[in-house]
C-alpha positions in Angstrom: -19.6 -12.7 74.4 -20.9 -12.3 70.9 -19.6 -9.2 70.7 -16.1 -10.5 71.6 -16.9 -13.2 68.6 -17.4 -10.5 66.3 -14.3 -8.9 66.7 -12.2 -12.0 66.2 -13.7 -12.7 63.5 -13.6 -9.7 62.0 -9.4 -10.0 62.8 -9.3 -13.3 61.1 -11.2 -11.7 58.1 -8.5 -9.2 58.1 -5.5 -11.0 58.6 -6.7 -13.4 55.7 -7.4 -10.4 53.7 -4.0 -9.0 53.7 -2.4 -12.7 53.8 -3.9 -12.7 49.7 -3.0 -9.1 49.2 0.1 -10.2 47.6 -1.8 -13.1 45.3 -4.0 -10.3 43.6 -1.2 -8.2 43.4 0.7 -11.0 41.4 -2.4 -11.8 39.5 -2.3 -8.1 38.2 1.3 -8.2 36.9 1.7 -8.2 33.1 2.6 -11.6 31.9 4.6 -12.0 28.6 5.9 -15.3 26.5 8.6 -16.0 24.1 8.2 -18.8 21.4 10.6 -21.9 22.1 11.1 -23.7 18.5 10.5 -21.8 14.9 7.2 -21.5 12.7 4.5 -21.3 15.5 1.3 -20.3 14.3 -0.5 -17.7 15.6 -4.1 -18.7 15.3 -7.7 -16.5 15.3 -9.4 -18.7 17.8 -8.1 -21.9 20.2 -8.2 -24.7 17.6 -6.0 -26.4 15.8 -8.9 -26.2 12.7 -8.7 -22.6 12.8 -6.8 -20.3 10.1 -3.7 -18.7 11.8 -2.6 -15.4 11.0 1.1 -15.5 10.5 3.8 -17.4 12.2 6.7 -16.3 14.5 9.9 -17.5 14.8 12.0 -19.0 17.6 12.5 -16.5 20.6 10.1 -14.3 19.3 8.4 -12.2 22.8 4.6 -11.4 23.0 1.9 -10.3 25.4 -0.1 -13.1 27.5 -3.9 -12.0 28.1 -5.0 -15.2 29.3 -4.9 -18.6 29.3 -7.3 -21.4 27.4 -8.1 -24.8 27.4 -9.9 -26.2 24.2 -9.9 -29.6 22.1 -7.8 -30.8 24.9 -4.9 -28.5 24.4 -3.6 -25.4 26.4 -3.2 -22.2 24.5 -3.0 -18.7 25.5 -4.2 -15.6 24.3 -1.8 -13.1 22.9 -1.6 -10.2 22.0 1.6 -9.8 19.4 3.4 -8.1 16.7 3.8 -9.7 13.2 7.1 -10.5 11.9 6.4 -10.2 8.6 5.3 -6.3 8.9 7.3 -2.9 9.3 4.4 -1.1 11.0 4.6 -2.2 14.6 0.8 -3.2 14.3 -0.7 -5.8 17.1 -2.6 -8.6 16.6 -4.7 -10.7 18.7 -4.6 -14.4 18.5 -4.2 -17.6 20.0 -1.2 -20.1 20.5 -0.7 -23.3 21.8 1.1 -23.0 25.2 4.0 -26.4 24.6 5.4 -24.3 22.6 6.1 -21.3 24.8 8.0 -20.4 27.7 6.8 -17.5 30.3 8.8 -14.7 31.4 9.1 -13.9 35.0 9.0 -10.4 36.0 12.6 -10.0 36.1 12.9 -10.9 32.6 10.0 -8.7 31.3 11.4 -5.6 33.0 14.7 -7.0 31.5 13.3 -6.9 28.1 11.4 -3.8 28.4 14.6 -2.1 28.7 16.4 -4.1 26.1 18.6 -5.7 27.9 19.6 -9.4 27.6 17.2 -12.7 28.6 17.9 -16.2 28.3 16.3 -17.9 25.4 15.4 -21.3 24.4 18.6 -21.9 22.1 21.2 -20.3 24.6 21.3 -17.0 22.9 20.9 -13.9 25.0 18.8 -11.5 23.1 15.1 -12.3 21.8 14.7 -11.5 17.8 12.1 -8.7 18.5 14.1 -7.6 21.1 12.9 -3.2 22.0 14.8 -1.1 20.3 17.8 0.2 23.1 17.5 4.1 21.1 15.6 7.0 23.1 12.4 7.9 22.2 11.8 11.4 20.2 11.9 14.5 21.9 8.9 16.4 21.9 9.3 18.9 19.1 10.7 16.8 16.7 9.3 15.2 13.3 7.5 11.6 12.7 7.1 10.1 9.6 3.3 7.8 9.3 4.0 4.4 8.4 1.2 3.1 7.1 -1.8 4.6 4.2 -4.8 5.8 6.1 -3.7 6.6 9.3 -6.2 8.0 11.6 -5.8 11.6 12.8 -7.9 11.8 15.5 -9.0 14.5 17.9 -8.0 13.2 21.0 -5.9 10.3 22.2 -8.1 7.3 21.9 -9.9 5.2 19.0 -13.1 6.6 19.7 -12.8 10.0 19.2 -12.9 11.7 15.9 -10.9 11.6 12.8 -9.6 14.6 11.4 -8.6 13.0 8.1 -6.3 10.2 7.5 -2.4 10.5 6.6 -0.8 8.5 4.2 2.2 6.6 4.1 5.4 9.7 4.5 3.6 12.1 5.8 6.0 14.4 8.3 4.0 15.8 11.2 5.4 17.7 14.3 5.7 16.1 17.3 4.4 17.8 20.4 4.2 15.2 23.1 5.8 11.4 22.9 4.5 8.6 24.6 6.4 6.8 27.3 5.7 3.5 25.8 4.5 2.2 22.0 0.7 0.5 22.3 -2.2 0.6 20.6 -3.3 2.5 23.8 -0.7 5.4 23.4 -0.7 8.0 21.1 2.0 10.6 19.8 0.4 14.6 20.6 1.1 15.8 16.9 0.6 18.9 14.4 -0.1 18.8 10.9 -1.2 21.6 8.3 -1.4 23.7 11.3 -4.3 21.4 13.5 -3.4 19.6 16.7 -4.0 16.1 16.9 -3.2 12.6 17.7 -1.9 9.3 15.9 -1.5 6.0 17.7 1.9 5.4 18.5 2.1 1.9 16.3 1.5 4.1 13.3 4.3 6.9 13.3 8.0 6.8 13.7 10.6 9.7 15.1 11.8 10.9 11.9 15.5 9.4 12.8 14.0 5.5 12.1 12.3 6.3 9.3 15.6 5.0 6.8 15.7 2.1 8.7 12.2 1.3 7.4 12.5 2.6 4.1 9.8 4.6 4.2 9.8 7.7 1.6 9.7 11.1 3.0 8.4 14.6 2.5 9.2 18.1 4.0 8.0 18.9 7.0 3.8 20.2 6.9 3.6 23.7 6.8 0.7 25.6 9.5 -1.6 25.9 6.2 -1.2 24.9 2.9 1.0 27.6 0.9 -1.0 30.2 -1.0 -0.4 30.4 -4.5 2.0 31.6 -5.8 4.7 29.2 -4.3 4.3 27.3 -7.4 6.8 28.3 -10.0 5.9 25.8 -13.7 3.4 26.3 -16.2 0.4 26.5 -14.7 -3.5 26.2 -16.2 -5.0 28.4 -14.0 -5.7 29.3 -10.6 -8.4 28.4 -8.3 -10.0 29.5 -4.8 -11.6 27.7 -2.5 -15.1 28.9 -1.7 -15.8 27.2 1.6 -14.2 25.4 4.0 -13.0 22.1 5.0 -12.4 20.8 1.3 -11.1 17.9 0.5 -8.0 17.2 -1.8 -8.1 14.2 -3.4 -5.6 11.5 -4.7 -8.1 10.8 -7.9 -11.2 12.7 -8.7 -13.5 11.2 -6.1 -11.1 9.1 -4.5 -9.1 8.6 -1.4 -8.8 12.1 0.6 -5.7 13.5 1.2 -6.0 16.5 3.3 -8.3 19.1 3.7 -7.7 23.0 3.1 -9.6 25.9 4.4 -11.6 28.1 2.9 -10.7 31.5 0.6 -7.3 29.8 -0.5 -5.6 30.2 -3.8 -4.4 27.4 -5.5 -2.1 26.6 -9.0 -3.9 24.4 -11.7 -1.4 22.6 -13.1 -2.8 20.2 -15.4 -6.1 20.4 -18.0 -9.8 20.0 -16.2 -11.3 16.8 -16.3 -15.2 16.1 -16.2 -16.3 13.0 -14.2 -19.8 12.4 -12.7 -20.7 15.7 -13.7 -18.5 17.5 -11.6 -15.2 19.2 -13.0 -12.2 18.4 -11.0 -9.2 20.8 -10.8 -5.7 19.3 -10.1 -3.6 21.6 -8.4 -0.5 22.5 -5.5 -2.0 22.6 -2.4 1.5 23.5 -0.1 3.2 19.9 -0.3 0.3 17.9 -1.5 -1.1 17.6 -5.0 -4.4 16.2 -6.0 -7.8 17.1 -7.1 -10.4 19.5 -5.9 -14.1 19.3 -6.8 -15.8 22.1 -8.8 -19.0 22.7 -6.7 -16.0 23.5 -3.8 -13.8 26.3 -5.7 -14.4 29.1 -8.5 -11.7 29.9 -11.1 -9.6 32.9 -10.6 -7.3 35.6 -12.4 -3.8 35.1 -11.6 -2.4 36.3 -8.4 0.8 38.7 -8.2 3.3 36.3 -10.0 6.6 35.8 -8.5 9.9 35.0 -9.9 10.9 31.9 -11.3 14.0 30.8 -10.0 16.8 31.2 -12.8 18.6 28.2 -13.7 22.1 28.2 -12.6 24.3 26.5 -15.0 26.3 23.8 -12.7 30.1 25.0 -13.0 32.6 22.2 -13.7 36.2 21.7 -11.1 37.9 23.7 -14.7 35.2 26.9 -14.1 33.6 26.3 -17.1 29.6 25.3 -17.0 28.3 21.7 -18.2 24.9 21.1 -20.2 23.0 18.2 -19.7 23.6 16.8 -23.0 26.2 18.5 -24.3 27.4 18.6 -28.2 31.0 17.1 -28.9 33.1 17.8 -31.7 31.8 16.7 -34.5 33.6 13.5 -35.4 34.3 12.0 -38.9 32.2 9.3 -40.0 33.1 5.9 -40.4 34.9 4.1 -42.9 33.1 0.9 -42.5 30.4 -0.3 -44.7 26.5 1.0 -44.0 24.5 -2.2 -43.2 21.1 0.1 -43.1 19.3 2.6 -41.9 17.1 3.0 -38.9 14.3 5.9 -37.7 14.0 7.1 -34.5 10.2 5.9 -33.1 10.4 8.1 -30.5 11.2 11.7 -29.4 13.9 12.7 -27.0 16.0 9.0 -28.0 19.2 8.5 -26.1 22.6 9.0 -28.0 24.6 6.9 -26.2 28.6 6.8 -26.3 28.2 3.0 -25.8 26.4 0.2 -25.6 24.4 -1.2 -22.4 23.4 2.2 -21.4 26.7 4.1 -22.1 26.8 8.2 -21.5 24.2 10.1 -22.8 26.3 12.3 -25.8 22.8 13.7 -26.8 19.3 13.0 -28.0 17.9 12.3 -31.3 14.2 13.5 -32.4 11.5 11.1 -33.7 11.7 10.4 -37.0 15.4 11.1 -37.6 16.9 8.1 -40.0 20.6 7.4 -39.3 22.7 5.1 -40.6 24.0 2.0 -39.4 27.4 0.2 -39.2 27.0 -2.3 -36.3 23.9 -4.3 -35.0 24.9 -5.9 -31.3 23.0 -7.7 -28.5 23.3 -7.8 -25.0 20.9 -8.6 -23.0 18.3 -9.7 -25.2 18.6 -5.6 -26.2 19.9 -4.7 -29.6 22.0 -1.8 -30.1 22.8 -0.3 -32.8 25.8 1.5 -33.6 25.2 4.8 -35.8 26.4 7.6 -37.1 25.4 11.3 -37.0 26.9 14.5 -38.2 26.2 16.8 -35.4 26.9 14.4 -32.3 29.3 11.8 -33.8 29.5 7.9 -33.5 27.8 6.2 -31.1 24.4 3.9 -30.0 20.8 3.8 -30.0 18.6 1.5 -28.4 16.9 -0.5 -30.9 13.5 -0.3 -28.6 13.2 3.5 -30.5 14.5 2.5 -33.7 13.0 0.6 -36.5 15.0 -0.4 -39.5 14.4 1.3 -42.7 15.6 2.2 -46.3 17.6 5.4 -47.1 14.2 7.4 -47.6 12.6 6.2 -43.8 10.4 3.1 -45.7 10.8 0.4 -43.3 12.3 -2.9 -44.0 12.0 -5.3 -41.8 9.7 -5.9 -38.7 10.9 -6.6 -35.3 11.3 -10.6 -34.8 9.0 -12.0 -31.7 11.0 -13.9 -29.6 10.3 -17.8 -29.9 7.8 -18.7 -26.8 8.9 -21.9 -24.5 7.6 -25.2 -26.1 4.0 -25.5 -25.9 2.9 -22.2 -24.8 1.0 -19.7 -27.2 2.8 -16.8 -29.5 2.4 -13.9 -27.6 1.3 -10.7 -29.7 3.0 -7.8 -28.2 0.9 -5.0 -29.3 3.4 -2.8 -28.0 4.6 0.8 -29.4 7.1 3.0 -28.2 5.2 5.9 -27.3 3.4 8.1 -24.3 1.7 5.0 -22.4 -0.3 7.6 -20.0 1.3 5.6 -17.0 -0.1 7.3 -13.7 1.9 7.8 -10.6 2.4 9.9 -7.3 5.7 11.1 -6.0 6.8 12.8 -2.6 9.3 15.1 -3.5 12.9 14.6 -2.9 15.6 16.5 -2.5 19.1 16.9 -0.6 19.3 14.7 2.8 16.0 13.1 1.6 16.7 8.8 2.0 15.3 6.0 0.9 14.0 3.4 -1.8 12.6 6.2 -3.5 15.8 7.8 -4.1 17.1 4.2 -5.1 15.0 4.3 -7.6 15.6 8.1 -8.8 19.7 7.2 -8.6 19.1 4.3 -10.7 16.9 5.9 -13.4 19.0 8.9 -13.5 22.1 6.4 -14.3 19.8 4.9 -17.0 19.5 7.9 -18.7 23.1 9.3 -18.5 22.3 11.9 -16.1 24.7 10.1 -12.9 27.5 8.5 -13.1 27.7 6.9 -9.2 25.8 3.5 -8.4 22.4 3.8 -7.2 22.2 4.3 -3.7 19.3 5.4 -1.1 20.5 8.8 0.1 20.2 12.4 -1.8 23.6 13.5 -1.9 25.0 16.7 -3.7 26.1 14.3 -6.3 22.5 13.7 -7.0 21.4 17.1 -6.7 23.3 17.9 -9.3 22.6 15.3 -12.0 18.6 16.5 -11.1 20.1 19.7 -12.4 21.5 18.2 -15.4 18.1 16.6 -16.2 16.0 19.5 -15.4 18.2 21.6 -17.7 18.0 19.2 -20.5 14.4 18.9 -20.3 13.0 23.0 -19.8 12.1 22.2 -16.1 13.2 24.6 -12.8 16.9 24.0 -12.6 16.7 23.9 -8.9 18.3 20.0 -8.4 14.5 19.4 -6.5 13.3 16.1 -7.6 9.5 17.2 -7.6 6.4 15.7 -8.9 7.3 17.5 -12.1 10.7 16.3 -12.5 9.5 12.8 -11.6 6.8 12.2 -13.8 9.3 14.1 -16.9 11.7 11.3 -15.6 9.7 8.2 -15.5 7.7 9.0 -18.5 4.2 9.1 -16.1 1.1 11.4 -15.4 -0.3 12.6 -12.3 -2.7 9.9 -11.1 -6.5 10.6 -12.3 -5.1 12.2 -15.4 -4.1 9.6 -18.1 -6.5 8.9 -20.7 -7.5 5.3 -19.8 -8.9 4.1 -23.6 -5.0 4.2 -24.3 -4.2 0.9 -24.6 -0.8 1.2 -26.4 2.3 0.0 -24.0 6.0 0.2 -24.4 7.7 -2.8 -23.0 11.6 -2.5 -21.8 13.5 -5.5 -21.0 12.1 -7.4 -18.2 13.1 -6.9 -14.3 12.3 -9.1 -11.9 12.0 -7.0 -8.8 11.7 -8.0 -5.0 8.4 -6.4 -3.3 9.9 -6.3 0.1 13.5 -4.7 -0.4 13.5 -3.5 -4.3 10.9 -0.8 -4.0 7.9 -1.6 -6.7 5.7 -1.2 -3.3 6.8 2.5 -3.6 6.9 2.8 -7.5 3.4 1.0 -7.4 1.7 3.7 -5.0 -1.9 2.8 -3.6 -4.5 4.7 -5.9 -2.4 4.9 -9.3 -3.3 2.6 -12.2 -1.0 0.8 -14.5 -1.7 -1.2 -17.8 -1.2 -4.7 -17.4 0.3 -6.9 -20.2 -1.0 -10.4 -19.9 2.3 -12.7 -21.6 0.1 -15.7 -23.1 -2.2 -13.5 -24.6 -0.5 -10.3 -25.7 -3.9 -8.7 -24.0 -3.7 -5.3 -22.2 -5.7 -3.9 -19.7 -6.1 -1.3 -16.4 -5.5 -1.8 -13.2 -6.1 0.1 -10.1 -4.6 -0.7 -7.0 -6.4 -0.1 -3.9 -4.5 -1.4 -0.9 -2.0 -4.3 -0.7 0.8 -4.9 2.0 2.3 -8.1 1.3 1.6 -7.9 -2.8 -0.9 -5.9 -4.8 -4.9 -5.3 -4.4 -6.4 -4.5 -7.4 -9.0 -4.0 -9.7 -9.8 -3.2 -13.2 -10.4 0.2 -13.8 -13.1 0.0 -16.3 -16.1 -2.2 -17.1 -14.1 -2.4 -20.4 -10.8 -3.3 -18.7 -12.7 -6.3 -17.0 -13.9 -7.2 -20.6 -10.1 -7.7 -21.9 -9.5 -9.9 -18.4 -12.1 -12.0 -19.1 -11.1 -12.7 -22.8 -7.7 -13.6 -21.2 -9.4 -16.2 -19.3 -11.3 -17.4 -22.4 -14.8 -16.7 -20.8 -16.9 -13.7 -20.8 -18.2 -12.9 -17.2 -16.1 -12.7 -14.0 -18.4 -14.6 -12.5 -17.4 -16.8 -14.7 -13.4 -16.6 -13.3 -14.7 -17.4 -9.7 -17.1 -20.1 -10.8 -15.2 -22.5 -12.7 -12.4 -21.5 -10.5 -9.7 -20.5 -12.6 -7.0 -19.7 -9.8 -4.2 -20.7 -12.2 -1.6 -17.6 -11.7 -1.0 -15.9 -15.0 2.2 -14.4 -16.0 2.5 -10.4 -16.7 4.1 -8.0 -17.0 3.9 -4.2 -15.9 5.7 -0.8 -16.9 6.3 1.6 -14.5 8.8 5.0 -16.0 11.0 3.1 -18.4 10.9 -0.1 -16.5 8.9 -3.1 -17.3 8.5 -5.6 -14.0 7.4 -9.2 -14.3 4.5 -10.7 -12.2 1.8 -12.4 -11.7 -2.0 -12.5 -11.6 -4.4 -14.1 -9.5 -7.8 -13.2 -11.1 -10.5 -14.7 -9.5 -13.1 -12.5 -8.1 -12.8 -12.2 -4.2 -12.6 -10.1 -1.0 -16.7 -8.6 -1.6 -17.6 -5.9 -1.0 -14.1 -4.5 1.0 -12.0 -5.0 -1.5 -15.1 -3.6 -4.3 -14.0 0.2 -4.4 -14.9 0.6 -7.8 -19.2 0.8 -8.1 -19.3 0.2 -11.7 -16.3 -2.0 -13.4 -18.4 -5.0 -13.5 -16.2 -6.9 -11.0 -17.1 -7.9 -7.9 -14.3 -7.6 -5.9 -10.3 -7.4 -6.1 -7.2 -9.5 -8.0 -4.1 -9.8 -6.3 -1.3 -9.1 -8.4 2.3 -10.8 -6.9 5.8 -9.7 -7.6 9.6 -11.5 -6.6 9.1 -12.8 -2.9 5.3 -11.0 -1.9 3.4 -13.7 0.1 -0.4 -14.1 0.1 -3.3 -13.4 2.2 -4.2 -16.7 4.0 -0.6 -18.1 4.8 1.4 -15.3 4.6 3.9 -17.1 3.0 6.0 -17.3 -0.4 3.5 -19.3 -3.3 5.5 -21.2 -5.7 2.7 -21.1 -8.6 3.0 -17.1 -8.2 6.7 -17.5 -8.5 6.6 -19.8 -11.2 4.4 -17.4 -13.3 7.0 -14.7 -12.6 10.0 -16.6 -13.8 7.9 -17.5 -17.1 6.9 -13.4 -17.5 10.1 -12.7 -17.4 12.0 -15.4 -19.5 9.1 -15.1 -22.3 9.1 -11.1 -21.8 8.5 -9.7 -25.8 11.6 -7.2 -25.4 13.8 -9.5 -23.6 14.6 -9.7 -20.3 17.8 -8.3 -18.0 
């Protein structure tokens, strides 16, 4: 009899057993939300008190970990994409559950495979809806989306990072995840070593346009011997052990590493810092700075050929010049107002005014003389006359007026300041500003902003007649050519680091002379951080002097990170000096203590454009956002252009606006 018990009971504990089967199989199944009205925010823990990350629109689908009861509310725990950022990154946070409706399985397997769901407004299709394109083959090329990207070892967080990629890179794909997660990674090469990036972090190299992220050629097994590199060199250097790191700066961010006996270009002076001598050099696609105590100096390797520049043939056969000489034209009849000397070397001849065809360029110091005087666009223009090239127009930026023997007559006016507000006191000079920068090189089917940006400075300058666009087009190509030639670079139509920094005017980063305090401003752009491509021009680890308006004071900045506006810092102790006297006070302690937050309009030149903005210089984000030991600053500034948002809110602030607009309007060369 008690055996007999047993055995039914053991039957009822079965049959009850597989009666919840299907209950712990449902409670298994992945369960997703979508948001039901606009502007819900996505908090750090289940209160109402606590900060929230961001906020996400109506329809907007996410991943449900759990559900929570606090304060009397219902939230869930999510797991969810920003809106407000390109990189595909996830976020964990919290949100209150009224304003969210759960998905059913049919609809998440529905929206997995981007097909249509009902949504709270009668639409069909949630705004972050998967992309309905096929995922890379393996084989192809990624581009990294963010700076500092891990390259790990293996496929998980905790194994161990290679180095970190920056924002461009092109690696080879080798195997592709079935699904995009934190959890998955892409199989990848790069400079020859196997390796893995997280999949949130890399995009098959047909999405990187939609993006706009800047690409490079693809990475080579190891980094090019010399000598691929065909300029003017310093030197050469080899590498004496290995794993070395290349850095962006000397002793900054690392870039890659390269092995050991390799031969490298030197293509700028040696500088000394912390008692090592740094060595900037070509390193196969990459450029930066190798450490002394890693390389020894070299004799040239077996030289190879420069390629000869090939004169671009016109549709009539015959070849163009970049600035070619016309006929010599008679000169005016009209009365001479004045003279006016060149300030600067290499000044645009212009056929025109407002940036008319280049017809030549003028050296410093050449005095001209004068018939018209015209403004447009808060720039004057004058129009002048020249035996060799003719009638035509110089910017009056690079001019200063001037008697028949070069004495100067007049000085530039300062524009009248709005009611109120102090005189500014432009110390401002038309000459080499020592502006740093980084470019990826660029070059036919290359897309993006930085080729906006190339297209439109190329038009500046005379050297394309098209409208800016975002793709390298043989058009392009051959108006590089045309610059290249004018300027005694390789005439191979390969927008390079070379042909980037002749054309913006800028060094390589770590190599400007930072006691230069002398600035040329241009008329004043107001540019948009999210869609006019300052986040590119700006790139993380390059400096730029800033020009505070109210006070005519000029000062370094470094910028560090930054993805809704700019992290910086001043470069210098002395560069922090200059910010404090902007503030009227002496310390930045003092900044953060008698909490000066008030956003202070600037202005910053980058090439031969100037860009309003504005600074937020208290002290704040210790010790992460500290990268520099000994600048007497503890901390980082934010510095805000058209439309960036801040940290906290994530949203648009008006007092950053505000001092934008007022850069701009009260800009000491105008504003366009």
């Amino acid at each position: 009899m008690t055996s007999r018990r047993r055995m039914m009971a053991l039957s009822l504990a079965l049959v009850l057993l597989i009666s919840l089967l299907p209950t712990f199989s449902a409670l298994a199944e992945e369960r997703m939300g979508m948001t039901t009205v606009n502007s819900v925010n996505v908090r750090q823990s289940a209160s109402t008190k606590s900060p929230y990350l961001f906020q996400l629109p109506m329809n907007y689908v996410f991943t449900i970990n759990d559900t929570v009861r606090a304060e009397g509310l219902d939230w869930y725990k999510i797991t969810v994409v920003s809106p407000a950022e390109d990189n595909n990154r996830s976020y964990p946070g919290y949100i209150q559950a009224k304003f969210v409706r759960e998905l059913t399985q049919d609809e998440i397997t529905a929206y997995k495979a981007g097909q249509a769901i009902s949504t709270s407004n009668g639409e069909t299709t949630p705004v972050n809806a998967p992309s309905a394109s096929t995922a890379a083959e393996a084989g192809a090329t990624g581009v990294v989306t963010n700076s500092g990207v891990n390259f790990r070892f293996g496929p998980s967080k905790g194994d161990k990072v290679i180095t970190q990629l920056n924002r461009g890179t092109v690696v080879t794909l080798l195997e592709v995840p079935e699904t995009i997660s934190e959890k998955t990674f892409y199989k990848v090469s790069y400079n020859g070593q196997v390796g893995y990036i997280m999949s949130t972090y890399l995009l098959p190299s047909n999405s990187a346009e939609s993006v706009n992220i800047p690409t490079q050629a693809a990475a080579t097994a190891t980094p090019t011997p010399t000598p691929a590199y065909t300029g003017d060199v310093w030197g050469y250097v080899k590498t004496t052990k290995g794993g070395v790191n290349l850095r962006m700066t000397p002793g900054g961010t690392r870039i890659i590493q390269v092995g050991k006996n390799l031969t490298f270009p030197v293509l700028l002076e040696p500088i000394k810092k912390n008692s090592y001598t740094w060595y900037f050099v070509q390193a196969g696609n990459n450029r930066g700075y190798l450490r002394s105590d890693c390389v020894k100096v070299v004799s040239d390797p077996a030289p190879t050929a420069a390629p000869t520049a090939t004169p671009t043939p016109t549709p009539g056969g015959s070849t163009e010049t970049a600035t070619p000489t016309p006929t010599p034209t008679p000169a005016p009849t009209a009365a001479v107002l004045g003279y006016v000397k060149t300030t600067a070397s290499g000044v645009n001849f212009r056929k025109k005014v407002d940036y008319g065809d280049v017809l030549g360029q003028i050296g410093k110091g050449t005095i001209l003389p004068f018939y018209s005087k015209t403004t447009i666009k808060k720039v004057v223009w004058y129009g002048v006359y020249s035996s060799k090239l003719g009638n035509g127009f110089l910017h009056g930026n690079y001019v200063m007026e001037c008697d028949a023997d070069g004495n100067a007559v007049t000085n530039t006016p300062t524009p009248t300041p709005a009611p109120g507000n102090p005189t500014p006191t432009p110390a401002v000079t038309p000459t080499s500003s020592q502006q740093e920068a980084s470019y990826n090189t660029l070059k036919l089917g290359s897309s993006g902003t930085a080729v906006k940006n190339l297209t439109t400075e190329l038009k500046k300058q005379g050297y394309y007649s098209g409208e800016p666009g975002t793709k390298y087009t043989t058009a392009v190509e051959t108006a590089v050519k045309k610059f290249q030639e004018a300027n005694n670079l390789t005439v191979d139509g390969i927008a390079g680091a070379a042909t980037q920094h002749k054309l913006y005017g800028t060094v390589p980063v770590g190599a400007a002379d930072t006691s230069n305090l002398s600035m040329t401003l241009y008329p004043a752009e107001k540019i948009d951080w999210y869609t006019g491509g300052i986040n590119e021009l700006w790139a993380r680890g390059s400096n730029y002097k800033i020009y505070d308006v109210k006070t005519g004071i000029v000062w370094w900045a470094h910028r560090w990170a930054g993805g809704n506006h700019v992290d910086a810092e001043p470069l210098t102790a002395a560069d922090t000096a200059r910010l404090c006297k902007c503030y009227g006070v002496t310390t930045s302690q003092e900044i953060k203590d008698k909490d000066l937050y008030q956003r202070r309009p600037c202005l910053v030149t980058i090439g031969t454009r100037t860009f309003a903005c504005s600074l937020y210089g208290e002290p704040h984000n210790y010790p992460d956002g500290d990268t520099i030991p000994d600048n007497d600053f503890k901390g980082q500034v934010c510095i805000h252009f058209t439309n960036s948002r801040v940290h906290n809110s994530n949203k648009v602030d008006s007092g950053h606006q505000d001092a934008i607009e007022y850069a701009w309007k009260n800009a000491p060369n105008g504003h366009i």
